[in-house]
FINU-364463 format. One record per residue (C-alpha): x, y, z. Coordinates in steps of 0.2 Angstrom, whole numbers, plus 5000, padded with zeros to 4 digits. Example, Ala and Ser with C-alpha at 12.3 -4.5 7.8 and 13.67 -1.06 7.14 Angstrom:
2
506249785039/506849955036/
***
This chain:
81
494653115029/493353045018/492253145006/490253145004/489653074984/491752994980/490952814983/490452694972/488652684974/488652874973/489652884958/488352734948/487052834958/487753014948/487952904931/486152844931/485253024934/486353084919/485952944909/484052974915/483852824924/483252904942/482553064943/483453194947/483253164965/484253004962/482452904966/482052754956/480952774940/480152654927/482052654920/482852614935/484052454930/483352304942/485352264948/485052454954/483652404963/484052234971/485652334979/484552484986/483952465005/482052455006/481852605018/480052625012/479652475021/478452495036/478252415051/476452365047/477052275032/478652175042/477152125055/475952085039/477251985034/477451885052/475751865054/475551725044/476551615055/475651675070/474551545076/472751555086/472451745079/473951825090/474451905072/473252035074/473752085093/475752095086/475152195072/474352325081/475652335095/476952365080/475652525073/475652605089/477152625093/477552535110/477452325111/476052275122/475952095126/474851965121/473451885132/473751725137/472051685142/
***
């Protein structure tokens, strides 16, 4: 059986809101080591700024349809006329 906050990124999680390096919530502030921060997933990343990131290597303007399908919610295919 394993045990919720016995890992090791919850134990370095535990030592840095004692040493006062995340709040205590455990979120990041401006004392946040950047090793800490490199290891965290980026769950504040949105699926606006994944298709932001795409669009630049869409060509003839079929960035903008992609990024709109991605902020509605549901993929709607492209126009190929």
């Amino acid at each position: 059986m394993h045990r919720w906050g016995l890992g090791p990124m919850a134990q370095r999680k535990k030592q840095l809101i004692a040493e006062g390096k995340l709040d205590k919530h455990g979120r990041p502030n401006a004392e946040t080591p950047k090793e800490y921060l490199r290891a965290l997933p980026d769950v504040g990343a949105t699926p606006a700024a994944a298709a932001e990131g795409d669009a630049a290597a869409a060509p003839n303007g079929q960035a903008e349809a992609v990024s709109a399908s991605v902020l509605s919610g549901f993929y709607v295919r492209p126009s190929t006329c």
